[in-house]
N, C-alpha and C positions, 0 to 999 in steps of 0.2 A: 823181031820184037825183043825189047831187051826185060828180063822177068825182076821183078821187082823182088826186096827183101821183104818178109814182114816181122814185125809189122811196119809199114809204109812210111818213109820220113821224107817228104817233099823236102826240107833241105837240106838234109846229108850232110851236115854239120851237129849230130848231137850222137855223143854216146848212150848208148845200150845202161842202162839204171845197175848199178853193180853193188846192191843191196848187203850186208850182212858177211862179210867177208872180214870180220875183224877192225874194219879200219876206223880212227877217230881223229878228230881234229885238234886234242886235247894231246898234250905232251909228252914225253915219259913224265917227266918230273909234276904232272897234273896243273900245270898253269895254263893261261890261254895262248891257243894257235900265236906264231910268228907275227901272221898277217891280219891278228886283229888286238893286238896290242897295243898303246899308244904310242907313237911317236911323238917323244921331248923331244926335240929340238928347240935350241933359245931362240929368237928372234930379236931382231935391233927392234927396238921401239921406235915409231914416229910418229912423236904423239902430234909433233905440230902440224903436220900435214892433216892427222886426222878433225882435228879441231875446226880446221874450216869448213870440212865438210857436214860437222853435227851441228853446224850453224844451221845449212840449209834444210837438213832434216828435218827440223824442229819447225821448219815454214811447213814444207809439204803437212808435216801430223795434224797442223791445223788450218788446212785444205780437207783433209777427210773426216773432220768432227763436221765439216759444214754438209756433205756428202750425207752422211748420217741422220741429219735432219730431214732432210728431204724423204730418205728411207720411211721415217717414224710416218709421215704424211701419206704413204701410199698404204699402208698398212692401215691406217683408217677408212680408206676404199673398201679393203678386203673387207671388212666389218658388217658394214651394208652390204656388199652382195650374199654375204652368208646370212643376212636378213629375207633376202629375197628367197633365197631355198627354202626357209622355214615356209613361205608364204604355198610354196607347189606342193610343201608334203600335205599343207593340210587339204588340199584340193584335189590328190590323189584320195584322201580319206574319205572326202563324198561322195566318189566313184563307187568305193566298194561299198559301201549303205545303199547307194540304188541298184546294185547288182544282186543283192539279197533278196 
């Protein structure tokens, strides 16, 4: 039987939390980490290419106004059956009147 460490790490893939040792992510020079700074890089523009496809866009966005509608309709459902609970509590209230 092979004795396990602990505490237990089913995948044995994670270091040990190494808390408080001085270390910081922050620079000497106090700017932000390497690896969370932005990368500028220029990029070529292509606007034309993108232009065809904000054509299609602009169909789908009013596909989902229509979507939306349908939404508002079901939500009038909810309305009435929240009608319908008022109607049990007060029926539970005459319970407790003849239990007295």
């Amino acid at each position: 039987m092979v004795e396990k460490s602990f505490p237990f790490n089913p995948h044995g893939n994670q270091q040990p939390y190494r808390g408080g040792e001085g270390r910081s992510f922050r620079r000497e020079d106090g700017k932000k980490p390497y690896f969370l700074e932005e990368q500028r890089v220029e990029k070529k523009s292509k606007r034309m290419e993108y232009s065809v496809y904000n054509g299609d866009n602009d169909e789908i966005n009013g596909d989902n106004g229509e979507i939306n509608g349908d939404n508002d309709e079901i939500n009038g459902d909810n309305d009435e059956i929240n009608g319908d609970n008022d109607e049990i509590n007060g029926d539970n209230d005459e319970i407790l009147i003849f239990e007295e």
